[in-house]
NULODO-637744 format. One record per residue: residue in one letter; z negated, x, y of N, C-alpha, C in turn. Coordinates in nm, 2 decimals, padded with zeros to 4 digits. Example, Ala and Ser with C-alpha at 12.3 -4.5 7.8 and 13.67 -1.06 7.14 Angstrom:
<nodes>
<node aa="a" n_zz="-00.78" n_xx="01.32" n_yy="-00.57" ca_zz="-00.78" ca_xx="01.23" ca_yy="-00.45" c_zz="-00.78" c_xx="01.32" c_yy="-00.33"/>
<node aa="s" n_zz="-00.71" n_xx="01.28" n_yy="-00.22" ca_zz="-00.71" ca_xx="01.37" ca_yy="-00.11" c_zz="-00.79" c_xx="01.29" c_yy="00.00"/>
</nodes>
This chain:
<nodes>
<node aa="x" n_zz="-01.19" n_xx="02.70" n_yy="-04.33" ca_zz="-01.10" ca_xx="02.81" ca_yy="-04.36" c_zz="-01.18" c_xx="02.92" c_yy="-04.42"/>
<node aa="x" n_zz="-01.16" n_xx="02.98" n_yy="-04.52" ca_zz="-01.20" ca_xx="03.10" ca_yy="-04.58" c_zz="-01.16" c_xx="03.20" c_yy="-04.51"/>
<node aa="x" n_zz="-01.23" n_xx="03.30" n_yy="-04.53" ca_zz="-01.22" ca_xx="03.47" ca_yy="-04.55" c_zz="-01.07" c_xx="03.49" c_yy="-04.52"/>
<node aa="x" n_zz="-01.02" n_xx="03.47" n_yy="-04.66" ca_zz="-00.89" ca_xx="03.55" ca_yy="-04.69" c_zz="-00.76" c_xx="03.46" c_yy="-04.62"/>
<node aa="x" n_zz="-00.78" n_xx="03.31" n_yy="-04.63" ca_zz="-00.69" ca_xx="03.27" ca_yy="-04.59" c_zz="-00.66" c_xx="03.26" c_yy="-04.41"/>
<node aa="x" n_zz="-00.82" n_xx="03.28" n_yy="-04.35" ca_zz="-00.79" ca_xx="03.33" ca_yy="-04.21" c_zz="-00.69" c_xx="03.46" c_yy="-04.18"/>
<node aa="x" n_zz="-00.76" n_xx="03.58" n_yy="-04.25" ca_zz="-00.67" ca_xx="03.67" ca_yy="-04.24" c_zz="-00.55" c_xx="03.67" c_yy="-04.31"/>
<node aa="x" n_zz="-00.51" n_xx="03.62" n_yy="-04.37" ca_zz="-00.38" ca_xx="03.58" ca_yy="-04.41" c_zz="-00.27" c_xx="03.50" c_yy="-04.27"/>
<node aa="x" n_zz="-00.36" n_xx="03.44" n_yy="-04.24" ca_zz="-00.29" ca_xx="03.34" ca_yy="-04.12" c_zz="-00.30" c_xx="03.46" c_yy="-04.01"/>
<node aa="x" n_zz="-00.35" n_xx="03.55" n_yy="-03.98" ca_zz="-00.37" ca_xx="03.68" ca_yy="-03.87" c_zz="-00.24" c_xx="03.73" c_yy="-03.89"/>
<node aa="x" n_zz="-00.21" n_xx="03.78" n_yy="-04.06" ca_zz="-00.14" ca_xx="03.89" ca_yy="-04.10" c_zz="00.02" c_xx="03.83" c_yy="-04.04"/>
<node aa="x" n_zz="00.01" n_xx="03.66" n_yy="-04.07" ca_zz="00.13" ca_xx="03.60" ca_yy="-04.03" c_zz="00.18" c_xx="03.59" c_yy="-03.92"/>
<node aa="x" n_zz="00.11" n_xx="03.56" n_yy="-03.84" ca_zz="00.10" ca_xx="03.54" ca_yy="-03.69" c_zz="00.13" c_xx="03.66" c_yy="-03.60"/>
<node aa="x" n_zz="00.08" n_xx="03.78" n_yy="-03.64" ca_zz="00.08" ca_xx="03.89" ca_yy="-03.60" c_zz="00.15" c_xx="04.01" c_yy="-03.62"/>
<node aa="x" n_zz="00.22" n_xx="03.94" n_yy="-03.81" ca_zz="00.36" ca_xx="04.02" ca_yy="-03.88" c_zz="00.33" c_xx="04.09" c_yy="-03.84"/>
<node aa="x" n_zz="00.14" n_xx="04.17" n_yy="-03.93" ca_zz="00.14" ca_xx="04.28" ca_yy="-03.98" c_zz="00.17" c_xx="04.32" c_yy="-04.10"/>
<node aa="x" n_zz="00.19" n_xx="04.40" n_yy="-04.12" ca_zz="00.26" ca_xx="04.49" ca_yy="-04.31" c_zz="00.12" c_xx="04.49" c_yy="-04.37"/>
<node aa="x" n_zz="00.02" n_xx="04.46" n_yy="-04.36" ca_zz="-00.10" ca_xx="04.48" ca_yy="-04.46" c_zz="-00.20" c_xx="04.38" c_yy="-04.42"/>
<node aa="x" n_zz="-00.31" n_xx="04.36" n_yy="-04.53" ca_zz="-00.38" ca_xx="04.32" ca_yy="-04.51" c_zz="-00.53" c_xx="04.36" c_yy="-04.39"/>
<node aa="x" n_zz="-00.51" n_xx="04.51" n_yy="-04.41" ca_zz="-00.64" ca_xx="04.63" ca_yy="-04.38" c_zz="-00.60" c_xx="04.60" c_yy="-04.22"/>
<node aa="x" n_zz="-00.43" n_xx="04.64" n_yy="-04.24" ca_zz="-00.43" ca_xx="04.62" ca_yy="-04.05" c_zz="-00.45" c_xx="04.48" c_yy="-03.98"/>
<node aa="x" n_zz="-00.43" n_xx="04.36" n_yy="-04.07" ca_zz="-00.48" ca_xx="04.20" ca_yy="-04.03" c_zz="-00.63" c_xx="04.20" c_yy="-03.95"/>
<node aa="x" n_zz="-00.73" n_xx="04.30" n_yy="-04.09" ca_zz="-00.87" ca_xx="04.32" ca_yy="-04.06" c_zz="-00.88" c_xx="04.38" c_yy="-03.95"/>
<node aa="x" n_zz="-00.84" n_xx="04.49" n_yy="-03.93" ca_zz="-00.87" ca_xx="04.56" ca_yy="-03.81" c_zz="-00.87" c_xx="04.52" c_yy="-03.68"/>
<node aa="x" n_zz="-00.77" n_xx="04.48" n_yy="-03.67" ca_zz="-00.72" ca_xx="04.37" ca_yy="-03.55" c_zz="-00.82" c_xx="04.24" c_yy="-03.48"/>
<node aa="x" n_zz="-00.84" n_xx="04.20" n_yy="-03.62" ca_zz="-00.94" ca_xx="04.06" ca_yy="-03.58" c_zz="-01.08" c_xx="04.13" c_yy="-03.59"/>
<node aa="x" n_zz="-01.09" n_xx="04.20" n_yy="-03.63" ca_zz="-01.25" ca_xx="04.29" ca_yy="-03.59" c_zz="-01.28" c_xx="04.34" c_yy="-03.45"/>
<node aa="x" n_zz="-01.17" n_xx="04.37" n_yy="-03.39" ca_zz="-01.16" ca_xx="04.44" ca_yy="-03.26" c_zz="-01.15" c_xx="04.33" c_yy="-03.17"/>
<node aa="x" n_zz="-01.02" n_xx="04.20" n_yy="-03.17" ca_zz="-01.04" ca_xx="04.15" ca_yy="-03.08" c_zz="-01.18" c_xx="04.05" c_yy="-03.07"/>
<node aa="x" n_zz="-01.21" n_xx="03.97" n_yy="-03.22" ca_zz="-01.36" ca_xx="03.95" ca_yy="-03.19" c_zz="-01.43" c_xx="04.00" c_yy="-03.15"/>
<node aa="x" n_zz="-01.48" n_xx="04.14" n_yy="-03.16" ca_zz="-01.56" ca_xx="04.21" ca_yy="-03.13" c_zz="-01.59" c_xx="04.21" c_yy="-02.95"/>
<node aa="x" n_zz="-01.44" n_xx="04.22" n_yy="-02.94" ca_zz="-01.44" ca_xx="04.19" ca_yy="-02.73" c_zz="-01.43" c_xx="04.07" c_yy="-02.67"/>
<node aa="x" n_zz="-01.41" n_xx="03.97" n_yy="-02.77" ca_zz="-01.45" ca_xx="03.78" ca_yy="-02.74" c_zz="-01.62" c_xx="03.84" c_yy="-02.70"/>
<node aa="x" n_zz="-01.65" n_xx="03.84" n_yy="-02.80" ca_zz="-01.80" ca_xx="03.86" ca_yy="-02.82" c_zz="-01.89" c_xx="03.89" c_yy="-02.70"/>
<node aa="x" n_zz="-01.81" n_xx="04.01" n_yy="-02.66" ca_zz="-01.87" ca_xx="04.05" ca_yy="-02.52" c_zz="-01.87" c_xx="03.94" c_yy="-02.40"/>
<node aa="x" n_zz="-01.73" n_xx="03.87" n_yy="-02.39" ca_zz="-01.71" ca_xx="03.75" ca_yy="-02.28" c_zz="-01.71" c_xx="03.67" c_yy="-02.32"/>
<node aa="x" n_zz="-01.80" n_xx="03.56" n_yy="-02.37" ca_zz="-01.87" ca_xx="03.45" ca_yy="-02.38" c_zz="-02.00" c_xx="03.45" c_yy="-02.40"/>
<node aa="x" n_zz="-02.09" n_xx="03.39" n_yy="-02.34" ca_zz="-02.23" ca_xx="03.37" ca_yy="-02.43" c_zz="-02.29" c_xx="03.43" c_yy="-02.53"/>
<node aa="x" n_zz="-02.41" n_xx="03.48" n_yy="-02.52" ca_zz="-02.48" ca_xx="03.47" ca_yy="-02.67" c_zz="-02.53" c_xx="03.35" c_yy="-02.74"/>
<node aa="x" n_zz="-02.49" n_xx="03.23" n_yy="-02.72" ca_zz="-02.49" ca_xx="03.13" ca_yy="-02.78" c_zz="-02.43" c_xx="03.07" c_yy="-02.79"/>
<node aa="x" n_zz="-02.31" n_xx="03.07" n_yy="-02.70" ca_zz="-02.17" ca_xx="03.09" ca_yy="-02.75" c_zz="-02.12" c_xx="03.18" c_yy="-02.88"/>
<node aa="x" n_zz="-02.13" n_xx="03.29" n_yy="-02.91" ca_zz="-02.11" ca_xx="03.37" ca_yy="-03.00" c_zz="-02.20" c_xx="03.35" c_yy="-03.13"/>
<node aa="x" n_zz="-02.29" n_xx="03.26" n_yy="-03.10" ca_zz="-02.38" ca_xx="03.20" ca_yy="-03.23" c_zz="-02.30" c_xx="03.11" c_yy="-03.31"/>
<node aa="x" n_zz="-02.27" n_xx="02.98" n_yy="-03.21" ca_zz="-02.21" ca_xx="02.88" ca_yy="-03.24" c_zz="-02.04" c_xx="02.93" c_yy="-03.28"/>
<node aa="x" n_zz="-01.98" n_xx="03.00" n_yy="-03.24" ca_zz="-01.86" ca_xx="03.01" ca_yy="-03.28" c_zz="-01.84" c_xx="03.09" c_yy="-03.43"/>
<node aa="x" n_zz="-01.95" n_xx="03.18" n_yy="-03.48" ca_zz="-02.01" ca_xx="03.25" ca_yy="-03.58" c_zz="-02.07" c_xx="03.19" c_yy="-03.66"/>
<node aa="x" n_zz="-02.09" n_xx="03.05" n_yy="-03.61" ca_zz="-02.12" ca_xx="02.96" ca_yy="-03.75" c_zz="-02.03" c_xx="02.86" c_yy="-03.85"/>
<node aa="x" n_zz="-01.92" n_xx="02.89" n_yy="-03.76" ca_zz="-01.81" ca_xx="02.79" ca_yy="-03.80" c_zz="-01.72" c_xx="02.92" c_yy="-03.86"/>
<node aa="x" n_zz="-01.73" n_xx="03.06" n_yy="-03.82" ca_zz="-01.59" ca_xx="03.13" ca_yy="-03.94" c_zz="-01.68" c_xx="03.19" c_yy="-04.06"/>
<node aa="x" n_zz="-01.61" n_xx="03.20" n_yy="-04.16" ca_zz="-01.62" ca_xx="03.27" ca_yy="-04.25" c_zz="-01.75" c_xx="03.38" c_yy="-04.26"/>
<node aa="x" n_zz="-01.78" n_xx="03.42" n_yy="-04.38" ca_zz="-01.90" ca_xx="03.53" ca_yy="-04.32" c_zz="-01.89" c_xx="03.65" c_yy="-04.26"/>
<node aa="x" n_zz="-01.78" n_xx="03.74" n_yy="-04.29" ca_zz="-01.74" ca_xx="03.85" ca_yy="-04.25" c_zz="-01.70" c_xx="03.84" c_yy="-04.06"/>
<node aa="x" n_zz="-01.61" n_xx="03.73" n_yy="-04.03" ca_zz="-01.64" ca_xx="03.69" ca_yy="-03.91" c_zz="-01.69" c_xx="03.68" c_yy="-03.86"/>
<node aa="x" n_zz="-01.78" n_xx="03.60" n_yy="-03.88" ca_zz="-01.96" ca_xx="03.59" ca_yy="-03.81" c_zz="-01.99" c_xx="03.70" c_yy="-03.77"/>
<node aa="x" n_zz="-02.04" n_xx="03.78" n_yy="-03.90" ca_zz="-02.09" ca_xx="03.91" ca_yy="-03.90" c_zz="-02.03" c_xx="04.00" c_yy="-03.77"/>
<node aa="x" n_zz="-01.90" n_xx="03.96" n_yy="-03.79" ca_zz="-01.84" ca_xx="04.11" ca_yy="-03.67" c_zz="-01.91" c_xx="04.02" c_yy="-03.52"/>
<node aa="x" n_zz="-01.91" n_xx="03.92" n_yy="-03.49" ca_zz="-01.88" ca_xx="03.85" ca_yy="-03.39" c_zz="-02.03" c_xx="03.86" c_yy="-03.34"/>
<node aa="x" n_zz="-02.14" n_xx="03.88" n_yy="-03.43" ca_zz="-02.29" ca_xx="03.86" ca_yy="-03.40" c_zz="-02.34" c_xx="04.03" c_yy="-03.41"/>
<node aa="x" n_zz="-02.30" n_xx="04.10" n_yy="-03.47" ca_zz="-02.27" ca_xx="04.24" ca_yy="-03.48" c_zz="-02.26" c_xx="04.31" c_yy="-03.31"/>
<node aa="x" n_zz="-02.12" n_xx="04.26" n_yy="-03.24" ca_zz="-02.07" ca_xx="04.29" ca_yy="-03.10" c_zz="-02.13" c_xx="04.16" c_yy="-02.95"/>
<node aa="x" n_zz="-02.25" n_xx="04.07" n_yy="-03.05" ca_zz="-02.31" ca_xx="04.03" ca_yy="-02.93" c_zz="-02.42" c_xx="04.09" c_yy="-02.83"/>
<node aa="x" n_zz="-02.38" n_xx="04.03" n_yy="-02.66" ca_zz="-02.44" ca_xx="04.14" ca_yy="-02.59" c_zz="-02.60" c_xx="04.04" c_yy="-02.55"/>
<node aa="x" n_zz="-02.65" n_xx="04.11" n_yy="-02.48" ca_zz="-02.80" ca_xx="04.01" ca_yy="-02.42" c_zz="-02.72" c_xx="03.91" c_yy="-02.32"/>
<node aa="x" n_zz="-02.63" n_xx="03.91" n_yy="-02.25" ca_zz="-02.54" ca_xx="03.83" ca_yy="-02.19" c_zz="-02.38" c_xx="03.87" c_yy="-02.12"/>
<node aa="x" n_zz="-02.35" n_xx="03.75" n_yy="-02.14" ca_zz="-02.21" ca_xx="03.77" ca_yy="-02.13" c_zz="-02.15" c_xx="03.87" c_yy="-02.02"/>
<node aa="x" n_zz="-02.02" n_xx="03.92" n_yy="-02.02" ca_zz="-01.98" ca_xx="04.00" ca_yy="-01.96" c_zz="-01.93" c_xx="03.91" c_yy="-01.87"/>
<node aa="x" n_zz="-01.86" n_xx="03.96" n_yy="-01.74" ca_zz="-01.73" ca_xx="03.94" ca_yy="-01.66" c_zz="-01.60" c_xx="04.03" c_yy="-01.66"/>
<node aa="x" n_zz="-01.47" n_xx="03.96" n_yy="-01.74" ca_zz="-01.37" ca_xx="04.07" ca_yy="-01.72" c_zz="-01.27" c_xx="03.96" c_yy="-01.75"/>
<node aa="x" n_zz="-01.15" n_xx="03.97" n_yy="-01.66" ca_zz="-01.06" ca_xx="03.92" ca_yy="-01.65" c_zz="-00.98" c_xx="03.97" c_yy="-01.81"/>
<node aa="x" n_zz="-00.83" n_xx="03.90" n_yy="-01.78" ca_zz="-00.76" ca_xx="03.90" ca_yy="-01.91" c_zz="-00.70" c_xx="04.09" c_yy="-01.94"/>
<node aa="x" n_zz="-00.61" n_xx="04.08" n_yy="-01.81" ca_zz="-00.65" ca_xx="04.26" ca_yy="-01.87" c_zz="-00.73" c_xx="04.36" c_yy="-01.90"/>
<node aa="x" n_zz="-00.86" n_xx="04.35" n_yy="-01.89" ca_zz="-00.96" ca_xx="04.43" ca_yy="-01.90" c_zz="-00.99" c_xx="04.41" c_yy="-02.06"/>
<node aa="x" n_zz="-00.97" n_xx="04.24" n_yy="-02.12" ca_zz="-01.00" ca_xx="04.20" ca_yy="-02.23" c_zz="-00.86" c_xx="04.31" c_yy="-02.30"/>
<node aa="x" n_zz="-00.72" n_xx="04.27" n_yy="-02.26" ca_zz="-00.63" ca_xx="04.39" ca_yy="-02.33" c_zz="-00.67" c_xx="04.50" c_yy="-02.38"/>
<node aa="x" n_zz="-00.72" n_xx="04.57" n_yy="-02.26" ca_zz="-00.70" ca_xx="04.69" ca_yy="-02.23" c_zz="-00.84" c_xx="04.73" c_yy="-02.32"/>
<node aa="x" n_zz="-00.94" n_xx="04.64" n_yy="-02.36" ca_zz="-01.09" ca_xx="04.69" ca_yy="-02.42" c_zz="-01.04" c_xx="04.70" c_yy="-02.60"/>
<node aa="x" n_zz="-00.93" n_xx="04.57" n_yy="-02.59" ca_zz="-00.90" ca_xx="04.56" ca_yy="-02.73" c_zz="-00.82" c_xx="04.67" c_yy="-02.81"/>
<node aa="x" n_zz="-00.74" n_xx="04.73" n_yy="-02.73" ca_zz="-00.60" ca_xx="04.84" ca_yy="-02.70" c_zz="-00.71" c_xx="04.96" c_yy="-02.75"/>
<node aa="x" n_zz="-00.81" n_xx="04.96" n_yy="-02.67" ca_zz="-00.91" ca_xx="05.12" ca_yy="-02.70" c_zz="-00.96" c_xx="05.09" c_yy="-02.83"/>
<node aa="x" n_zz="-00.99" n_xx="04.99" n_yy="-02.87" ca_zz="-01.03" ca_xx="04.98" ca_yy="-03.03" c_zz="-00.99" c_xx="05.02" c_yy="-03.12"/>
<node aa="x" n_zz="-00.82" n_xx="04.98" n_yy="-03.08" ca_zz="-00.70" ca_xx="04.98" ca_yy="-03.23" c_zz="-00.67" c_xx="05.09" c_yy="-03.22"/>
<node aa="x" n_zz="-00.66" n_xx="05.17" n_yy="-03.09" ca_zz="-00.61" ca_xx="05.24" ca_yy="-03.08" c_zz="-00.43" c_xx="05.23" c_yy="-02.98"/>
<node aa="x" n_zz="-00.39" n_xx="05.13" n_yy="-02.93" ca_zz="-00.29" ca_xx="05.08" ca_yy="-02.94" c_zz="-00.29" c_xx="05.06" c_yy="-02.78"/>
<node aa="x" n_zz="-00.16" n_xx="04.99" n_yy="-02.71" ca_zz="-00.12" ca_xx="04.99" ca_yy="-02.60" c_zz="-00.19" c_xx="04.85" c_yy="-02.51"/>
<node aa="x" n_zz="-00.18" n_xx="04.80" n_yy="-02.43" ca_zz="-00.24" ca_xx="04.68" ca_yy="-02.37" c_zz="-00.11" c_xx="04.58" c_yy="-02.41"/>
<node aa="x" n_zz="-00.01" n_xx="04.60" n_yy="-02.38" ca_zz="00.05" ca_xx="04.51" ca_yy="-02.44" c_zz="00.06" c_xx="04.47" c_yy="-02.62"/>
<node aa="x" n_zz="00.08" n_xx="04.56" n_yy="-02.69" ca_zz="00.02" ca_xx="04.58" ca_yy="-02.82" c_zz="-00.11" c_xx="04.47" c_yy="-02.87"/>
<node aa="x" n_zz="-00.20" n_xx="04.50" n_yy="-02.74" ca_zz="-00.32" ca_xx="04.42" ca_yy="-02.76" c_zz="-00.31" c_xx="04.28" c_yy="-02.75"/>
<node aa="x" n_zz="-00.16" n_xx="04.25" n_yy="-02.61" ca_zz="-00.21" ca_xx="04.12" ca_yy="-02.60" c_zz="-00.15" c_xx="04.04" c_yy="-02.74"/>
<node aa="x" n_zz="-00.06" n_xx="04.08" n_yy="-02.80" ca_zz="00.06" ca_xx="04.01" ca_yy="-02.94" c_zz="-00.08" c_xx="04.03" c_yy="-03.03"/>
<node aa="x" n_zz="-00.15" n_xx="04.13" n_yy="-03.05" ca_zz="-00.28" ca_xx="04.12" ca_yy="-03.17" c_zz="-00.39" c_xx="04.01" c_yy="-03.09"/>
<node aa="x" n_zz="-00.43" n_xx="04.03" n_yy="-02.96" ca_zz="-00.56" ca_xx="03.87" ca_yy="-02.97" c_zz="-00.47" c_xx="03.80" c_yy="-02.97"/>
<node aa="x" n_zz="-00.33" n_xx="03.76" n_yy="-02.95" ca_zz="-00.26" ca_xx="03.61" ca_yy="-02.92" c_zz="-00.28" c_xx="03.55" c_yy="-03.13"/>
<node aa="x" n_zz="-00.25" n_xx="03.67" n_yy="-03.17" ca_zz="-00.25" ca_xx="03.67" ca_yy="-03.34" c_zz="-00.40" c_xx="03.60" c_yy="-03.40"/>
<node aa="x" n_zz="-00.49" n_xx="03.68" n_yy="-03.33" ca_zz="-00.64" ca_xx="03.67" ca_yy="-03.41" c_zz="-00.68" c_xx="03.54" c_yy="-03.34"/>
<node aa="x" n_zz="-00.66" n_xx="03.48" n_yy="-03.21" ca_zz="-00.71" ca_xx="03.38" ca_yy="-03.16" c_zz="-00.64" c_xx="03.27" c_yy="-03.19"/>
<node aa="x" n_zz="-00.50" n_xx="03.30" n_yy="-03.18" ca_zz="-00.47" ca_xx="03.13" ca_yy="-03.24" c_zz="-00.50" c_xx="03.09" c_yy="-03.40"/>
<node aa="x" n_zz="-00.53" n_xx="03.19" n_yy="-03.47" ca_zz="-00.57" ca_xx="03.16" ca_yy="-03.60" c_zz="-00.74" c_xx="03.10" c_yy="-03.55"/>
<node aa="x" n_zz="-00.81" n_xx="03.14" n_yy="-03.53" ca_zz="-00.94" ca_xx="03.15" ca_yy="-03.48" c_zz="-00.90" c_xx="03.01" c_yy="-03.38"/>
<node aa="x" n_zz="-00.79" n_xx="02.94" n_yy="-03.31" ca_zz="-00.82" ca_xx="02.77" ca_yy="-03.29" c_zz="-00.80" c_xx="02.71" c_yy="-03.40"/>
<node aa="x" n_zz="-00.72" n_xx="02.73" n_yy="-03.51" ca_zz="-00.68" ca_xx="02.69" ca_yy="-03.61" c_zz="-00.82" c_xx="02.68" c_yy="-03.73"/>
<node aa="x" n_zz="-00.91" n_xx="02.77" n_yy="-03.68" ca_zz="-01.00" ca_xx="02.79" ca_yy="-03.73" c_zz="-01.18" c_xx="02.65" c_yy="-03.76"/>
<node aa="x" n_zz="-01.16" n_xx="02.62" n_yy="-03.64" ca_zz="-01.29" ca_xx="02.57" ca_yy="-03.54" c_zz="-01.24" c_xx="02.46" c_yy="-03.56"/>
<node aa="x" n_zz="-01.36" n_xx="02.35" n_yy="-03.47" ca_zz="-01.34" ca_xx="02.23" ca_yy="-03.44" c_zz="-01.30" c_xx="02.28" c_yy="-03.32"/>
<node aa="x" n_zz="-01.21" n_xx="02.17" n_yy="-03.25" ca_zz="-01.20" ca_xx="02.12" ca_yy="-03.13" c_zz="-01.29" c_xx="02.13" c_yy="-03.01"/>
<node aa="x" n_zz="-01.42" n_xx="02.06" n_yy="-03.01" ca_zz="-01.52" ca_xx="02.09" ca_yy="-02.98" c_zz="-01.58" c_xx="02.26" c_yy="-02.93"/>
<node aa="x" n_zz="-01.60" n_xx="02.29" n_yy="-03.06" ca_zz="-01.64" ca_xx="02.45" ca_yy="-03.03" c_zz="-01.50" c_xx="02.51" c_yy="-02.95"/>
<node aa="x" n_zz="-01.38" n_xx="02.50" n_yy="-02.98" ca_zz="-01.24" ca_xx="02.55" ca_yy="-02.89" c_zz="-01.25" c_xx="02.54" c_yy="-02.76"/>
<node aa="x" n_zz="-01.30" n_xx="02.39" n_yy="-02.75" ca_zz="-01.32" ca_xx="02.39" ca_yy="-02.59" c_zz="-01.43" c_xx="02.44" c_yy="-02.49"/>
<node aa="x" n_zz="-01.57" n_xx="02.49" n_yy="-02.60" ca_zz="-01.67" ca_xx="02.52" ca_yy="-02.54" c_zz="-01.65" c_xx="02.71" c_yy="-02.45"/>
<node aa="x" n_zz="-01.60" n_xx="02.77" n_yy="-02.60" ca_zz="-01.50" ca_xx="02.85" ca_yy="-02.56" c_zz="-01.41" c_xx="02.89" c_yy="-02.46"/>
<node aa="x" n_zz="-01.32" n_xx="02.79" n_yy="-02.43" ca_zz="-01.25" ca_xx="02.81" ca_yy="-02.33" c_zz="-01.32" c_xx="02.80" c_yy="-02.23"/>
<node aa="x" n_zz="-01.42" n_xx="02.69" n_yy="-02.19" ca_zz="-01.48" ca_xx="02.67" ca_yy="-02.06" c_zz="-01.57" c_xx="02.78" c_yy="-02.05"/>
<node aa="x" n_zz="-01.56" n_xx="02.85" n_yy="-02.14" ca_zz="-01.65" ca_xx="03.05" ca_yy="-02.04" c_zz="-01.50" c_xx="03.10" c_yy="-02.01"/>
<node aa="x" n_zz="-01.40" n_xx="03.06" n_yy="-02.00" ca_zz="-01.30" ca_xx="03.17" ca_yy="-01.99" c_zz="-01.19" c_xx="03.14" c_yy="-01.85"/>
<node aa="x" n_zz="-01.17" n_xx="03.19" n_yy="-01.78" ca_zz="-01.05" ca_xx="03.17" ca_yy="-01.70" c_zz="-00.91" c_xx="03.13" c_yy="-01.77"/>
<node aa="x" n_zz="-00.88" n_xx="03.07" n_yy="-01.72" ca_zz="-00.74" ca_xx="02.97" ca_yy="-01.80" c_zz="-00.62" c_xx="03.07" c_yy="-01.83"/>
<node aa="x" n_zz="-00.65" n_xx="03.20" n_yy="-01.81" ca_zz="-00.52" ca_xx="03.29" ca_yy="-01.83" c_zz="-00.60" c_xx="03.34" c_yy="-01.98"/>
<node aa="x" n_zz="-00.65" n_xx="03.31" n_yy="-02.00" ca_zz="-00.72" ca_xx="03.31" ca_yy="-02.17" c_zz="-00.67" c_xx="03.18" c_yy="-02.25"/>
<node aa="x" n_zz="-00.60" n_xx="03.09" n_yy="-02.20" ca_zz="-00.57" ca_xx="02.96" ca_yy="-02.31" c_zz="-00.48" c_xx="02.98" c_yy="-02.36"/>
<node aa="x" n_zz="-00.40" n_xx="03.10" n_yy="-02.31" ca_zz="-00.22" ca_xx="03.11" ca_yy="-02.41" c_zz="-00.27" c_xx="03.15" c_yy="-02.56"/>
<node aa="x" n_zz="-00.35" n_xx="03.24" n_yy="-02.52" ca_zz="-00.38" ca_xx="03.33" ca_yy="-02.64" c_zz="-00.43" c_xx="03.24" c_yy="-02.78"/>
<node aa="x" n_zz="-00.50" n_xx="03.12" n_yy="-02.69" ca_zz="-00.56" ca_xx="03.06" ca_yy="-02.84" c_zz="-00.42" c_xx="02.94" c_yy="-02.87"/>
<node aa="x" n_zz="-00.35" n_xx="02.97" n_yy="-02.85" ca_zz="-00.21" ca_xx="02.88" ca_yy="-02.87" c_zz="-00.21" c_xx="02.77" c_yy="-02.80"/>
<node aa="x" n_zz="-00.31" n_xx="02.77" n_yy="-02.66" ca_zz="-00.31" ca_xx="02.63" ca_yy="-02.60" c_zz="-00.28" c_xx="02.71" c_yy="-02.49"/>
<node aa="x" n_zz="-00.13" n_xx="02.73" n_yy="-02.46" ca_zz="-00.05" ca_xx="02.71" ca_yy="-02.29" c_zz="-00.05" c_xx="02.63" c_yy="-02.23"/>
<node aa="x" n_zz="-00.07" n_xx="02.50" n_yy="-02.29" ca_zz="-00.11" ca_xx="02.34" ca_yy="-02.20" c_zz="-00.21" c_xx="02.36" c_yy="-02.11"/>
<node aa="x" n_zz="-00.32" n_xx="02.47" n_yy="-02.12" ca_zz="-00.44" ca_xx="02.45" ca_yy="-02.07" c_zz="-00.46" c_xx="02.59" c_yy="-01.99"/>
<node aa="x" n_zz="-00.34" n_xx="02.67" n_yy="-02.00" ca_zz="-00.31" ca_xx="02.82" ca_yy="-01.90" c_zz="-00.31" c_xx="02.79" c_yy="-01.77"/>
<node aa="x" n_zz="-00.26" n_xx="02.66" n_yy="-01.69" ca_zz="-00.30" ca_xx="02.67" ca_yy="-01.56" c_zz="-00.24" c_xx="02.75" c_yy="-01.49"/>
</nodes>
């Protein structure tokens, strides 16, 4: 998947009115994936999107991963945009299921397994919310 047609698939998903706010959104919530998963995790998932992707995602990596449950991830994303925690969760549910649609399989599930299963809605897999 390219650049543009990722954020195209954001803009859809998320039925934002522009492209700038598609950007913003998937800068932010990557930016707070970044922090909770691995730094080699965040390598590997940065080699599979686009370059600007990458960039934000290796940009917001930490020396090691965080611990924060699913609201803390809202609520970190929400301070970015500027925006509400619920606000946040409809923008990562937007940037992440584009971002499964994105990957292999493989890397999707390496991903998930850093995550507590109240993180599987968001990448469009409820099957695996638990």
């Amino acid at each position: 998947m390219q650049y543009h047609e990722y954020l195209a698939r954001v803009r859809e998903l998320g039925e934002y009115g522009s492209r700038e706010e598609a950007t913003k959104v998937t800068e932010a919530v990557l930016s707070v994936l970044a922090q909770r998963i691995s730094p080699g995790e965040v390598d590997d998932l940065a080699s599979q999107l686009p370059g600007p992707l990458g960039q934000t995602l290796t940009a917001a990596k930490p020396r090691q991963a965080e611990s924060f449950g699913i609201d803390e991830f809202y609520r970190r994303v929400a301070e970015r945009i500027g925006a509400r925690p619920r606000t946040a969760e409809w923008d990562a549910g937007a940037v992440l299921t584009a971002l499964a649609d994105a990957v292999s399989g493989g890397e999707l599930n390496q991903i998930l397994s850093q995550l507590p299963s109240g993180y599987a809605v968001l990448f469009g897999r409820a099957d695996l919310a638990g």
